[in-house]
C-alpha positions, 0 to 999 in steps of 0.5 A: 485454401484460396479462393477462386476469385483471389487466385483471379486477382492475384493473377491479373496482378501478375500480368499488370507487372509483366505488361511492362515488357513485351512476351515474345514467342520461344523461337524453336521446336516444340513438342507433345507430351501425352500421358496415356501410358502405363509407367509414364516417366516422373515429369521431373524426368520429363522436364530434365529431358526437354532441357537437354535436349533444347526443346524450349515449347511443349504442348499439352493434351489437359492441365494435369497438376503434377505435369505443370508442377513440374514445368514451374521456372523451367524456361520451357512455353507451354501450352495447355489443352483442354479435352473434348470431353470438357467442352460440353460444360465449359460451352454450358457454362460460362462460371465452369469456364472461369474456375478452369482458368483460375484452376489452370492458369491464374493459380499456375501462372502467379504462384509457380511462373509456369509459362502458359502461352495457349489454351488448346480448347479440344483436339480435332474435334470435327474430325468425320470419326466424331461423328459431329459429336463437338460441333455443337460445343467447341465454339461456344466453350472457345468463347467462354474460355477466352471470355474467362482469360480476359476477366482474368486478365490474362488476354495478352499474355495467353491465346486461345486456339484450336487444334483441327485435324488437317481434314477441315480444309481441302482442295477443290481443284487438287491445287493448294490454291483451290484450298477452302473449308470442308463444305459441312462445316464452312459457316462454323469454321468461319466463325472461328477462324474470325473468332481468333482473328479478332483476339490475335490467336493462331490457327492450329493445324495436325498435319500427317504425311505418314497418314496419307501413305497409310490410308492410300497404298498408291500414295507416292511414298517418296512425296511423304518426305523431304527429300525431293519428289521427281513428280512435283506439283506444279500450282501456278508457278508454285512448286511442291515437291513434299505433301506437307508444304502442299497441305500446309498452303491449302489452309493458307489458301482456304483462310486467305479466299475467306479473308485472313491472308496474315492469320498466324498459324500453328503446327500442333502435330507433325511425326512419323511412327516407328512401328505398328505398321509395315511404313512405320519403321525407324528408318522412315522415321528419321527420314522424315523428322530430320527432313523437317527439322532441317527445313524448320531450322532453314526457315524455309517455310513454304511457297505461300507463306516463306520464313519461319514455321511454328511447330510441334513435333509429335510426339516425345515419348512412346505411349503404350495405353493410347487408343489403337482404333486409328491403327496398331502405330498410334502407340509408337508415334515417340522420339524416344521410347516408353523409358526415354531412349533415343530411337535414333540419331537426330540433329535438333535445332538447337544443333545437337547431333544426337538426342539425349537420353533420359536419367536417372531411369529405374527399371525393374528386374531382369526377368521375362514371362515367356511361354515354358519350354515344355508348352505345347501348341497345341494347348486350347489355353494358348489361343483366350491366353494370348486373347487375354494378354493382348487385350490387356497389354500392348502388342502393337510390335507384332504384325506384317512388318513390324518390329517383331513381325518375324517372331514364330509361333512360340515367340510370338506366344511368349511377347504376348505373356511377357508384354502383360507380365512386365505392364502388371509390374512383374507380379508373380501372378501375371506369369501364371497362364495355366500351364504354360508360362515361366519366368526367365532371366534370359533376354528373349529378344530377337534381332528388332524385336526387343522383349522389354523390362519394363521401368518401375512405377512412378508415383505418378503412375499409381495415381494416374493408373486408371487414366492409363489403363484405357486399352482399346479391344477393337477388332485391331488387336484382334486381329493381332491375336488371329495373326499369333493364332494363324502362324500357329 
């Protein structure tokens, strides 16, 4: 096995060779790939879709071996992330910070030429829900994970960044020019926006129209798009007819009033779910990401900063086991779903007119877990049954319109049973709620509301099963089973 410190030599002498010519940037569209799903794709499968579909830059959420494997001599920049629950030890330790760059990035870089331009040190980690938890640690473990890209000689090739939330930044006068840093964290924003500013790396920013909409039901929904808004804001001559120009040039204003005017920036995350909540449909969906794409292709830019946006789209495929605390859309936030299909049709960059869809996909057998004929509702096994199917499964399409919120009782049952049945891999056991499951050849689907088969498991999958089990059973998704109970 080698070394730590031979992997770090070997690296820096790749970087010597590469110094010759200059690394320029991709110029294109980017995307998120998450892995938080129970039968995720093989990430050859991944790799291969990303390339059909041109997508030339990827952003990652960790530094998973068989996803950068995957990745080596594909062409594609990536960009790695670094959890926030690492960035206790990396900011403790500055030796634990020179093994996951030689881990991470030396060792990948020299032997496979994966193509890593950034190191994304933790993902929003000041939002108000963390509750602090990262305030002490994010900067210091920024400064010792640069620290380590350096020793390792890897400084001009690779930046380091940080991923914040857009909730770091506001508007004193409700203006994007009255932008400036949250007043909690001005000081330690400062620090690290200089911090990049002095190593020439970029201000990541996650920007989410479909948030706002979300969060105010007396949003103007017409303003979360692209399309024009007849109500538009007027900032000194600037005008703002969509809310993510207008969020964008509050950071530009916020960094510029604090002395960075030409700090590069970054979208990390930008999308539109497609369910799980009465605004996330497939309609909007597209609206929105063919909205952006067209500006992103126009190089439109932005009234403050015109010309080109670096950007990436959130996300590339469906994730049935992420956390649903921020809400039930969180796991539908995909261009194509949990097996590659395209949701709709879109024109990409590169100028496709429609995206392509995964190959090669396996599925497992045409079969359903649905609630048996014969099932009363009565039953007192339906209610901790689809309790229990739930909390252990995803059943986030059922809801106030959502895709399957036209479902009735006995159907809303039977997705409940099928969603555990086809997530446990079609075990014979996973159809057996007491009295009132069967298994059925016949396609349960109902109009938009589609009862999946689920694809086989990876290898990838196996390995990775306890990663994907992470299910929240918050007061979410019970509420999904006091929705199934109530059209009882």
């Amino acid at each position: 096995m080698e070394s730590l410190k031979f992997l770090a030599v070997r690296g820096l002498f790749l970087v010597l060779l590469l110094s010759s010519a200059a690394v320029s940037s991709v110029i294109g569209i980017g995307v998120n790939w998450g892995t938080q799903s129970t039968h995720p794709l093989p990430p050859a499968t991944v790799v291969k879709l990303l390339k059909d579909n041109g997508i030339q830059k990827v952003k990652l959420f960790d530094a998973d071996p068989v996803v950068l494997n995957a990745l080596a001599k594909s062409g594609i920049e990536v960009m790695v992330g670094i959890p926030n629950d690492m960035l206790y030890s990396l900011a403790n330790s500055i030796q634990d910070a020179e093994n996951w760059v030689a881990k991470n990035l030396s060792s990948y870089i020299s032997s496979t030429s994966v193509d890593i331009r950034y190191v994304a040190v933790g993902n929003e980690p000041f939002l108000k829900t963390f509750n602090g938890s990262f305030l002490g640690t994010t900067f210091p473990a920024l400064q010792n994970i640069q620290a380590a890209i350096v020793k390792a000689g890897l400084s001009t090739r690779v930046k380091v960044t940080v991923p914040m939330n857009a909730d770091v930044y506001q508007s004193l006068t409700t203006v994007p020019s009255g932008g400036d840093f949250r007043s909690d964290i001005h000081d330690l924003m400062l620090s690290i926006v200089k911090f990049l500013s002095d190593s020439e790396s970029p201000f990541t920013v996650n920007i989410y129209p479909f948030i706002s909409l979300y969060a105010d039901p007396n949003f103007p929904i017409d303003y979360a798009f692209f399309d024009g808004f007849s109500q538009a804001l007027d900032d000194n001559g600037r005008v703002y007819d969509n809310v993510f120009t207008a969020n964008y040039d509050t950071l530009v204003s916020s960094l510029q009033k604090n002395g960075f005017p030409n700090m590069s920036i970054i979208v990390g995350e930008i999308g539109w779910p497609t369910d799980g909540d009465r605004n996330a449909n497939l309609q909007f969906a597209k609206r929105f990401s063919q909205g952006f794409l067209s500006r992103f292709v126009s190089g439109q830019g932005t009234p403050m900063r015109p010309g080109p946006i670096d950007a990436y789209l959130f996300s590339l495929i469906d994730e049935d086991a992420k956390s649903i605390q921020p809400g039930n859309f969180e796991r539908h936030w995909g261009l194509f779903y949990y097996d590659g299909r395209p949701k709709y049709m879109l024109q990409m960059a590169n100028g496709t007119r429609s995206l392509v869809p995964a190959s090669n996909v396996k599925y497992q057998a045409k079969q359903w877990c649905v609630l048996s004929p014969s099932a009363s509702l009565d039953d007192p096994q339906i209610a901790p049954s689809v309790s229990y199917a739930c909390e252990n499964s995803d059943c986030t399409s059922l809801g106030f319109q959502t895709s399957c919120g036209a479902l009735d009782a006995r159907q809303n049952i039977s997705y409940a049973f099928n969603s555990y049945y086809q997530i446990k891999n079609q075990v014979a056991s996973s159809c057996k709620f007491p009295h009132l499951s069967v298994i059925s050849t016949q396609d349960p689907s109902v109009g938009s509301c589609r009862f999946i088969v689920m694809t086989q498991p990876s290898e990838v999958a196996v390995n990775e099963k306890s990663k994907a089990l992470r299910y929240s059973a918050g007061s979410l998704l019970l509420f999904l089973c006091f929705f199934i109970l109530a059209v009882l």
